[in-house]
C-alpha positions as CSV (number, residue, x, y, z in Angstrom):
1,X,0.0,0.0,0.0
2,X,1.5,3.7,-1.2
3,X,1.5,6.1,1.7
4,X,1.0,9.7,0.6
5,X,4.1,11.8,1.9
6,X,2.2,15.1,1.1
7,X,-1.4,16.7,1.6
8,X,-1.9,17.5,-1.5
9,X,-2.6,14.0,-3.0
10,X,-1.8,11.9,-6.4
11,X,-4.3,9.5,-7.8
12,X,-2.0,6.8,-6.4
13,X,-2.5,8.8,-2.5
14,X,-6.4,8.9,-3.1
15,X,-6.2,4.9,-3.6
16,X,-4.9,4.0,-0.9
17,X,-7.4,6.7,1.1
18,X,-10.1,4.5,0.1
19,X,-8.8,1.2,0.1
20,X,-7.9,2.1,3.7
21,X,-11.3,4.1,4.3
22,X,-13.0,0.5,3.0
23,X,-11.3,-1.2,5.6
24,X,-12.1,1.5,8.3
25,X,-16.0,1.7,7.3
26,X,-16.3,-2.2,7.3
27,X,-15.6,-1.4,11.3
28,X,-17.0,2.0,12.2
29,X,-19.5,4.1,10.2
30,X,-17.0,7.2,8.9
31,X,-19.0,10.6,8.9
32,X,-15.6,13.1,8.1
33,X,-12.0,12.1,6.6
34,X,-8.8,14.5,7.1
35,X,-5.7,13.6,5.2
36,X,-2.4,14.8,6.6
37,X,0.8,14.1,5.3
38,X,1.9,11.8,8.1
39,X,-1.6,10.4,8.7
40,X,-5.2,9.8,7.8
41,X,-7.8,10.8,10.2
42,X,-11.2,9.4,10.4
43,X,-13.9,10.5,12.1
44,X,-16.5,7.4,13.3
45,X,-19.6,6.8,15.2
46,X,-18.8,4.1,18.0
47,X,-20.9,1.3,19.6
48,X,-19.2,1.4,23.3
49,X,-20.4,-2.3,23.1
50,X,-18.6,-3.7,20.5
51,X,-15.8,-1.0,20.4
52,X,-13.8,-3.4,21.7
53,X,-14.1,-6.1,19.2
54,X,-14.3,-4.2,16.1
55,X,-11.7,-2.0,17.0
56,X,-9.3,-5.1,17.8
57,X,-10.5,-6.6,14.2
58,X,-9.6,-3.3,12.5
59,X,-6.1,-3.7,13.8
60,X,-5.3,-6.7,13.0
61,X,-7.0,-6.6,9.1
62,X,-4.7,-3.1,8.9
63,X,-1.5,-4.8,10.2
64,X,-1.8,-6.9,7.8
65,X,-1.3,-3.4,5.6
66,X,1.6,-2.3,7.5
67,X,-0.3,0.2,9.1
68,X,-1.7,1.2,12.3
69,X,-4.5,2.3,13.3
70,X,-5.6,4.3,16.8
71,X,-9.0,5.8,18.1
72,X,-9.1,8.8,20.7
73,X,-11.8,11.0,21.9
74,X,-12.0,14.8,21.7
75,X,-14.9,17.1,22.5
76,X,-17.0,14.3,21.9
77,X,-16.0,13.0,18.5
78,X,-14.3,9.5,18.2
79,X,-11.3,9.8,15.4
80,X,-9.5,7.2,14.4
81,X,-5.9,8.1,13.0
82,X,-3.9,5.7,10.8
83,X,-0.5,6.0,10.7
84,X,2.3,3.9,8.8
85,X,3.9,1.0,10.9
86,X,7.0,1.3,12.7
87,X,9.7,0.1,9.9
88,X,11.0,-3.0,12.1
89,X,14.4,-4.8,10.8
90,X,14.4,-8.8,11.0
91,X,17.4,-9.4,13.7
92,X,19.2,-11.4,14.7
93,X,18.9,-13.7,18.4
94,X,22.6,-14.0,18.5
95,X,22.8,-10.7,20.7
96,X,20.1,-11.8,22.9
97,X,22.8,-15.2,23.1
98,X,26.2,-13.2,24.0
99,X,23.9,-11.7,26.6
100,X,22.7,-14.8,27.6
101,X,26.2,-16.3,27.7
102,X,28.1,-12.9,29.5
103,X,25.4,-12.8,32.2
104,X,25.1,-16.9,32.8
105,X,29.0,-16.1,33.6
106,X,28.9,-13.3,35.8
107,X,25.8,-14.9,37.9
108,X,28.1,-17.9,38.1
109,X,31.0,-16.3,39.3
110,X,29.1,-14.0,41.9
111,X,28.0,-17.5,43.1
112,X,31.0,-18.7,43.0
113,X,32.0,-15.6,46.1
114,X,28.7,-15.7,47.7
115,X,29.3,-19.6,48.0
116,X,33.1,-19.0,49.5
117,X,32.2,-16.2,51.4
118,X,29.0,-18.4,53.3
119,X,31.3,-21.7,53.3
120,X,34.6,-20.5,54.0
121,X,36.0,-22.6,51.2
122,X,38.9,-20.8,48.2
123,X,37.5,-19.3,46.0
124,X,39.2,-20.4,42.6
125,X,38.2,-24.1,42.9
126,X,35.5,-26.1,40.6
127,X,33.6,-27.0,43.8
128,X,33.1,-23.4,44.6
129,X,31.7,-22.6,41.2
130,X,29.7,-25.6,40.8
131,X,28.5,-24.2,44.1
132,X,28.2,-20.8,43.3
133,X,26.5,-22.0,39.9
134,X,23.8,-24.4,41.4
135,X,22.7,-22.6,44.5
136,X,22.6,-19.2,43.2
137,X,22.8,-18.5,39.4
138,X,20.3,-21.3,38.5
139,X,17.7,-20.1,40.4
140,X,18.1,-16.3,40.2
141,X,18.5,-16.8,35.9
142,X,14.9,-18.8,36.6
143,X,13.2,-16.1,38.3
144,X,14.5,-14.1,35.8
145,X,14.0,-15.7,32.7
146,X,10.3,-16.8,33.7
147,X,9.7,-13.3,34.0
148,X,10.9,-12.0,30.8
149,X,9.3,-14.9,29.2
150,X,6.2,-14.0,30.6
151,X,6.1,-10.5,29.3
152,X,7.4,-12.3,25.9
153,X,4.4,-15.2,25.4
154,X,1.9,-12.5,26.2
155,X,3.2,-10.0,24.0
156,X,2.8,-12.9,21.2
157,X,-1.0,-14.1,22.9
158,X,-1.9,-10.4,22.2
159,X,-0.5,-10.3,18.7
160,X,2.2,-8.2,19.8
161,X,6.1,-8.1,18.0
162,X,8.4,-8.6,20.7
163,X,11.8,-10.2,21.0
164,X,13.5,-12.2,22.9
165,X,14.7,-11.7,26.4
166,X,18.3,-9.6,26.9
167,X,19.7,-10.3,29.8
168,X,22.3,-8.0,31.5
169,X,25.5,-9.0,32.8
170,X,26.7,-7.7,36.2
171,X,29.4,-7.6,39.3
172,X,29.3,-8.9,42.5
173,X,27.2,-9.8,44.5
174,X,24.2,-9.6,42.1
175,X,26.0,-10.8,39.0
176,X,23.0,-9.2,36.4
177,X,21.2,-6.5,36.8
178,X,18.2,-8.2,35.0
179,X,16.4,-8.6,32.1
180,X,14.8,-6.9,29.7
181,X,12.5,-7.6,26.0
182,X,11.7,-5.3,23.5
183,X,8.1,-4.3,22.4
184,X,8.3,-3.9,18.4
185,X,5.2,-2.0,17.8
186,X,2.3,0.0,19.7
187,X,0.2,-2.0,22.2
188,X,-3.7,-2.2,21.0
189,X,-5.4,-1.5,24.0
190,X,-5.2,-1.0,28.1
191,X,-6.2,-4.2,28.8
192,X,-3.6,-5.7,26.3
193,X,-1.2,-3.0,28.3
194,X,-2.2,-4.5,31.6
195,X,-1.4,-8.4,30.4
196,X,2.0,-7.3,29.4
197,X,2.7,-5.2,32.2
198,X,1.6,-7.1,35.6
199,X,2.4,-11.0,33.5
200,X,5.9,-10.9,34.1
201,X,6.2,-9.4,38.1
202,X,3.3,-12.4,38.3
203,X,5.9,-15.1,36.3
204,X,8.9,-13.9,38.5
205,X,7.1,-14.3,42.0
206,X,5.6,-17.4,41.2
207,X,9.2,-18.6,40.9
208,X,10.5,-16.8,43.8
209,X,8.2,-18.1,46.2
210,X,9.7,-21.9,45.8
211,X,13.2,-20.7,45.3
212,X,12.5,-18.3,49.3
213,X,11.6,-21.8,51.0
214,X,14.6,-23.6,49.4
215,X,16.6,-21.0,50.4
216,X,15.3,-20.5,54.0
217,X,15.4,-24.2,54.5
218,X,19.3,-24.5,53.6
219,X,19.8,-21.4,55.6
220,X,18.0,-23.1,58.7
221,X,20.8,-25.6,58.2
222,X,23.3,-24.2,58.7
223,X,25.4,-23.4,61.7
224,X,25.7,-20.4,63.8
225,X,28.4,-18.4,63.5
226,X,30.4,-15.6,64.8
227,X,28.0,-12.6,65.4
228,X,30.7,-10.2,64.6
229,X,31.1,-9.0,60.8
230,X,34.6,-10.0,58.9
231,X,37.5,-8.0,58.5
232,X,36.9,-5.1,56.3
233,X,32.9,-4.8,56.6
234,X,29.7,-6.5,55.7
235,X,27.1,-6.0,53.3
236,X,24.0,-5.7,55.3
237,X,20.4,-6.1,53.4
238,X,16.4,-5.3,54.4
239,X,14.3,-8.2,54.2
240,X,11.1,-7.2,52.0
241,X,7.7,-7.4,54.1
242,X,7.1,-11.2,51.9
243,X,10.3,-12.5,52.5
244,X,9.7,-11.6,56.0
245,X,6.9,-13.2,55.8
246,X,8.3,-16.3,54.8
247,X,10.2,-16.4,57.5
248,X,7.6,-17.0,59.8
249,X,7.0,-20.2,58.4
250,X,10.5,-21.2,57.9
251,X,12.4,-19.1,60.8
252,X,15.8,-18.0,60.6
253,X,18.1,-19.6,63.3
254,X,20.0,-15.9,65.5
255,X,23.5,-15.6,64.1
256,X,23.8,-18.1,60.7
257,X,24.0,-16.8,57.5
258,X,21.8,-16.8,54.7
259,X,22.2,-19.0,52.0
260,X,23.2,-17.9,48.9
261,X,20.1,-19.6,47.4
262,X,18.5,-17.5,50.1
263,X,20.5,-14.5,48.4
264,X,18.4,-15.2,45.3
265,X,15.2,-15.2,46.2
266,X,15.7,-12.0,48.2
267,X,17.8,-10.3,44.4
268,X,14.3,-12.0,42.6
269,X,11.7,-10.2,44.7
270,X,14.5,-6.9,44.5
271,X,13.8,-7.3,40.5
272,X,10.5,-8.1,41.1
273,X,10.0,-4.4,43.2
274,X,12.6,-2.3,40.6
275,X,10.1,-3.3,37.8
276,X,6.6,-2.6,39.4
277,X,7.8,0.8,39.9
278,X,4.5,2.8,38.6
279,X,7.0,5.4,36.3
280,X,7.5,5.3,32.2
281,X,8.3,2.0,30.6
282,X,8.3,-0.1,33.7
283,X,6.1,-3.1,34.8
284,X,4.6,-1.0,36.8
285,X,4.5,2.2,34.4
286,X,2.4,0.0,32.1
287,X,-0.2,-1.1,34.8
288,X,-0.4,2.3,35.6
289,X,-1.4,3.9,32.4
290,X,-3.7,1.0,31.9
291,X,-5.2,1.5,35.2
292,X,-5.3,5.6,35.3
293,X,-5.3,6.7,31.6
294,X,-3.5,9.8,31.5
295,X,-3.5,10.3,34.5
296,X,-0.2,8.3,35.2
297,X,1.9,10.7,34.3
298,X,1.4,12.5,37.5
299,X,2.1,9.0,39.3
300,X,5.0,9.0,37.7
301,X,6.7,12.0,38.4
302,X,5.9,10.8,42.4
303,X,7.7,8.0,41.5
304,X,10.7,9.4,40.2
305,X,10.6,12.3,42.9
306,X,10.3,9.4,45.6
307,X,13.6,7.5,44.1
308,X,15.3,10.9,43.9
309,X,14.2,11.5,48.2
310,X,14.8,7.3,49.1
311,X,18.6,8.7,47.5
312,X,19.3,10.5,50.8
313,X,18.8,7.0,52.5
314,X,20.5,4.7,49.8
315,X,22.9,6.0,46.6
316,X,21.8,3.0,44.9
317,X,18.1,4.4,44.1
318,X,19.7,7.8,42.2
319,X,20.5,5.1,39.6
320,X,17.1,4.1,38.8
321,X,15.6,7.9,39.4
322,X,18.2,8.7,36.2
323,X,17.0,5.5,34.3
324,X,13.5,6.3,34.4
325,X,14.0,9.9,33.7
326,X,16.7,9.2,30.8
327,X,14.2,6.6,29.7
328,X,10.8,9.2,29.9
329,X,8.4,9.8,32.6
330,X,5.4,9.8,30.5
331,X,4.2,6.6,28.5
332,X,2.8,6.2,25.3
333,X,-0.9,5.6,25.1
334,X,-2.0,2.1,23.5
335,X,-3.7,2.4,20.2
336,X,-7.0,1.8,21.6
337,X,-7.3,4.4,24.7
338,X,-10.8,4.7,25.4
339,X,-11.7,1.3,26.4
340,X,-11.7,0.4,30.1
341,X,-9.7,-2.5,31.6
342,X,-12.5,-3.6,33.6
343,X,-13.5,-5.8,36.7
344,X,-10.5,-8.2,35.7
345,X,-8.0,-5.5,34.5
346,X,-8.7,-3.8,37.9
347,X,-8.2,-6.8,40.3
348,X,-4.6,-7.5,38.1
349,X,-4.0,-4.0,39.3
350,X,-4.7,-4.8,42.7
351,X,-2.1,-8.1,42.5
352,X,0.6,-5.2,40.7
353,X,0.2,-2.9,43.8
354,X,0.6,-5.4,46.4
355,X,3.5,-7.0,44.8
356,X,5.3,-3.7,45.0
357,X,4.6,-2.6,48.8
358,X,5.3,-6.7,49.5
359,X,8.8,-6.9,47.5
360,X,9.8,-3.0,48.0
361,X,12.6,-2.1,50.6
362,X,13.2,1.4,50.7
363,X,17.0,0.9,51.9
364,X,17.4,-2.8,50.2
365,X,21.5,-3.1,51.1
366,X,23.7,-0.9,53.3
367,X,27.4,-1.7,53.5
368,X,28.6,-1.6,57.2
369,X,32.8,0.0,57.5
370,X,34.2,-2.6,59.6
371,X,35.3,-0.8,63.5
372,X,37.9,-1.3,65.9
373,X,36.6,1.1,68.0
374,X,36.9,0.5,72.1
375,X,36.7,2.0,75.3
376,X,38.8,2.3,78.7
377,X,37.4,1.8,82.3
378,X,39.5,2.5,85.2
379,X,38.0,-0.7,87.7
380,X,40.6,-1.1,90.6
381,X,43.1,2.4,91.7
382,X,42.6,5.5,91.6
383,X,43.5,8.0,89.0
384,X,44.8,10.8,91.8
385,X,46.7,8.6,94.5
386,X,48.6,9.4,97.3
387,X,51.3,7.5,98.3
388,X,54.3,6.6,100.6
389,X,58.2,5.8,99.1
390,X,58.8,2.2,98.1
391,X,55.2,1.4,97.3
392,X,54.0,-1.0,94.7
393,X,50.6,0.2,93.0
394,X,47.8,-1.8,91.5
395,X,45.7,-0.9,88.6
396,X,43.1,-2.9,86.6
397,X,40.8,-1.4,83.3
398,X,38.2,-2.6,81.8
399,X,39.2,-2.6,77.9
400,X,35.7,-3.2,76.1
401,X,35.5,-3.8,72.7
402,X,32.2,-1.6,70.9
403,X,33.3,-2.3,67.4
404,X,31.6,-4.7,65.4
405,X,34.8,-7.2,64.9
406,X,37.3,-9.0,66.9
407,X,40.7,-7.4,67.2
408,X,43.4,-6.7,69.3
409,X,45.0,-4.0,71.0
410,X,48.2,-2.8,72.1
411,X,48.8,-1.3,75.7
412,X,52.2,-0.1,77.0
413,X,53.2,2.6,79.4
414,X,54.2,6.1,78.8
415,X,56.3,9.2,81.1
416,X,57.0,6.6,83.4
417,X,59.5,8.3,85.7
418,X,63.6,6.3,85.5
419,X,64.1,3.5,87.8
420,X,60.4,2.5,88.4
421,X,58.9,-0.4,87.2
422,X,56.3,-1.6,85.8
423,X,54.4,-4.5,84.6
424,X,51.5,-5.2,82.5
425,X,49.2,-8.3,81.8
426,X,45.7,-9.7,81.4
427,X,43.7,-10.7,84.2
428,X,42.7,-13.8,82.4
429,X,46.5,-14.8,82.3
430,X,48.0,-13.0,85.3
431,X,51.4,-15.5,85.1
432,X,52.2,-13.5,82.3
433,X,53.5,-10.7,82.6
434,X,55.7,-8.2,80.6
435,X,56.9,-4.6,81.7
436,X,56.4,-3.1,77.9
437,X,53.8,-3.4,75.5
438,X,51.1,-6.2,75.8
439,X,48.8,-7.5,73.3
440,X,45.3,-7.7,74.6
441,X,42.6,-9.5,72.3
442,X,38.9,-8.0,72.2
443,X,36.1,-11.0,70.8
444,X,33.1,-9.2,69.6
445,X,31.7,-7.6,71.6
446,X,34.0,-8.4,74.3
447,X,35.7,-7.3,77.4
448,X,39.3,-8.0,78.7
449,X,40.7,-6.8,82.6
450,X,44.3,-5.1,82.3
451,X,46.6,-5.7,85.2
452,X,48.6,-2.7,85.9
453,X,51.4,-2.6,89.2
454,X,53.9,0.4,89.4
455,X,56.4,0.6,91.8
456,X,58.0,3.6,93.6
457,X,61.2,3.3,94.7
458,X,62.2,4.1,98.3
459,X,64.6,6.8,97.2
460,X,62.0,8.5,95.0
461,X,61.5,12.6,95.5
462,X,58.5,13.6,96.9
463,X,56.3,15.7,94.3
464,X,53.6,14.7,92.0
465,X,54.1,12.6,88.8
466,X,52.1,11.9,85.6
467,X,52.1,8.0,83.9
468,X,50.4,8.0,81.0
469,X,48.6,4.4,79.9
470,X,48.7,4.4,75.8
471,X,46.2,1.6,74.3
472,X,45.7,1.6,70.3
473,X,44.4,-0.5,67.2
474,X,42.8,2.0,64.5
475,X,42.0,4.6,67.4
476,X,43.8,5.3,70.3
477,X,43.3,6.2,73.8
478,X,45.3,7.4,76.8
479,X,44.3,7.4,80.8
480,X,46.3,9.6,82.4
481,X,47.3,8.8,86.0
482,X,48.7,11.0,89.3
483,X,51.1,9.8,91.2
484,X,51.7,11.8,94.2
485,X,54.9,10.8,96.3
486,X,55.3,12.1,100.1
């Protein structure tokens, strides 16, 4: 069929006007025409009963023309405007394979470090990354790939071009950053924009749910370990209010680890929040403008003004306020934009909103600095003593560890006047001690009593001196003591 690229039309133009203005009328009695030069524009009277039906017909007859057709309402006139088709270039799946391929890898290899980093075992070793592979990139690529594919069969159920799913490689710990497919041409109408939209959070969950009890199951298994985080910090993350929920049936012994397959249930219902987001393009961006019509647009702008605020709380969510923004706040009507979604339409927009608030943390993953911070108690002496020549002094300090790992610190003496001694130790070991600097070892959490005895020699001048106890690991701290001689 010739499309007219000018108003002012050739015989060959007014052809295909008619042929196309046949179709129309074999669908919707035509009252007025306009031609433009990107479009024809037809003016109809509409049955609101079979507007549905005839409308869907009329798309599918003009497909087959290569063109599209869409029907909007203004001051009380129904138009219908047909447009030529997007020009779409046959392509290739091999793309959609390398990311298959690049992301399979990464998952596996942030597997393979969630694996050693739960078990303890090397990294670099085939057990690791059969490890890492089975427990965690197998069932986060599921949850993944279900969901894509979800999106993809109802695309095709609704007679929609769409390809195949693209996955996106990633680093540690997530490995991907998800999955994506692309829509080929305009969607025909909100209830077709509702499918697509809420079928593939629906897809995702479904497989998340089985691969949360697997993983709290093997989590339950294992052992406890030491409460303190390892040497150089811990990713912390939220459990979303479902997960949680989970783990009321399946409870979560104090103190052991999640599992990594654990991990991947917690990344699927992550994915599963990120993509209900009610702004542009998203899951949730298409349930809303199927749901509210125009009137999305405003939801999404709270949207992206809520990810830009949730920033102050967690960096991570500036990302996504840039990604919808880059990617447009406002989404593009389906060709058929009159017709409700109805009682079935609403109730899948129900399911879309309570997936969100069930999967949505607002501060999903914090990273915690590792600290060696502790504190000094002065339990046994005094600070300001008064003493005779030739006396021998005891001291003991509570050293008290309020970081959150195990570490040690060093503890000598400083300013101690010539020909005094000294000695230091640990209550806990009082046979040992030393008169310069002494390691003492802080658990988590833990406490350790210094020994401290000075002795003044007989032949000492009276007058007040100052001994200064030095203790350090990252910080340091000094207790001053008074010796006063008489």
């Amino acid at each position: 069929m010739a499309w007219p690229v000018e108003a002012s039309m050739d015989a060959e133009g007014k052809e295909a006007v008619e042929r196309i203005k046949a179709v129309v009328a074999r669908h919707f009695p035509i009252y007025d025409v306009l031609v433009d030069f990107d479009r024809f524009a037809f003016y109809v009277n509409v049955d609101p009963s079979t507007l549905d039906t005839e409308f869907e017909a009329l798309r599918l007859e003009l497909k087959a023309a290569a063109v599209f057709p869409s029907i909007s309402e203004k001051a009380g006139e129904h138009i219908i405007n047909v447009t030529p088709a997007p020009r779409i270039n046959p392509r290739s799946v091999i793309v959609n394979q390398i990311m298959l391929l690049l992301t399979s890898v990464t998952t596996v290899y942030a597997g393979a470090v969630l694996w050693a980093s739960y078990s303890g075992s090397e990294l670099y070793t085939l057990g690791t990354f059969a490890n890492g592979a089975l427990f965690f990139a197998i069932p986060l690529m599921l949850i993944l790939g279900v969901h894509e594919l979800s999106h993809y069969l109802t695309s095709k159920r609704h007679g929609i071009n769409a390809s195949l799913p693209f996955f996106i490689p990633f680093i540690p710990p997530l490995g991907t950053l998800g999955a994506f497919i692309s829509i080929r041409e305009p969607i025909p109408n909100r209830k077709a924009l509702m499918d697509i939209g809420i079928s593939g959070p629906i897809g995702g969950f479904l497989v998340t749910i089985p691969v949360t009890i697997i993983g709290l199951w093997l989590t339950a298994q294992g052992e406890p370990m030491d409460p303190g985080m390892g040497t150089g910090g811990s990713v912390m993350i939220m459990l979303q209010p479902l997960f949680q929920l989970f783990t009321l049936i399946i409870p979560i012994p104090e103190n052991v680890a999640l599992h990594p397959t654990g991990f991947a249930a917690w990344v699927g219902f992550l994915v599963t929040a990120i993509n209900l987001l009610p702004a542009g393009q998203l899951d949730g961006g298409h349930i809303a403008r199927a749901a509210l019509g125009r009137r999305a647009k405003y939801v999404s702008y709270i949207a992206a003004a809520g990810m830009i605020a949730l920033t102050f709380f967690y960096t991570g969510w500036f990302l996504f306020a840039l990604l919808i923004i880059f990617l447009g706040l406002e989404h593009p009507p389906p060709l058929n934009d009159i017709s409700p979604i109805g009682t079935r339409g609403k109730v899948l927009g129900v399911v879309g909103l309570l997936l969100f608030v069930g999967c949505f943390a607002p501060i999903p993953m914090t990273v915690e600095a590792e600290s060696q911070s502790f504190t000094i108690d002065l339990v046994q002496g005094d600070a300001n003593m008064t003493v005779p020549h030739g006396s021998i002094i005891d001291y003991a300090f509570a050293i008290n560890n309020t970081g959150n790992v195990a570490f040690d610190v060093d503890v000598r003496l400083q300013t101690l006047p010539p020909l005094w001694g000294s000695s230091l130790g640990l209550q806990s070991d009082p046979g040992n001690m030393t008169s310069g600097t002494i390691t003492v070892p802080l658990d988590y959490q833990g406490s350790e009593t210094l020994l401290l005895s000075i002795t003044v020699p007989s032949w000492s001048a009276e007058g007040s001196y100052g001994v200064v106890l030095h203790a350090e690991s990252w910080d340091a701290h000094e207790f001053p003591l008074i010796i006063n001689v008489i």
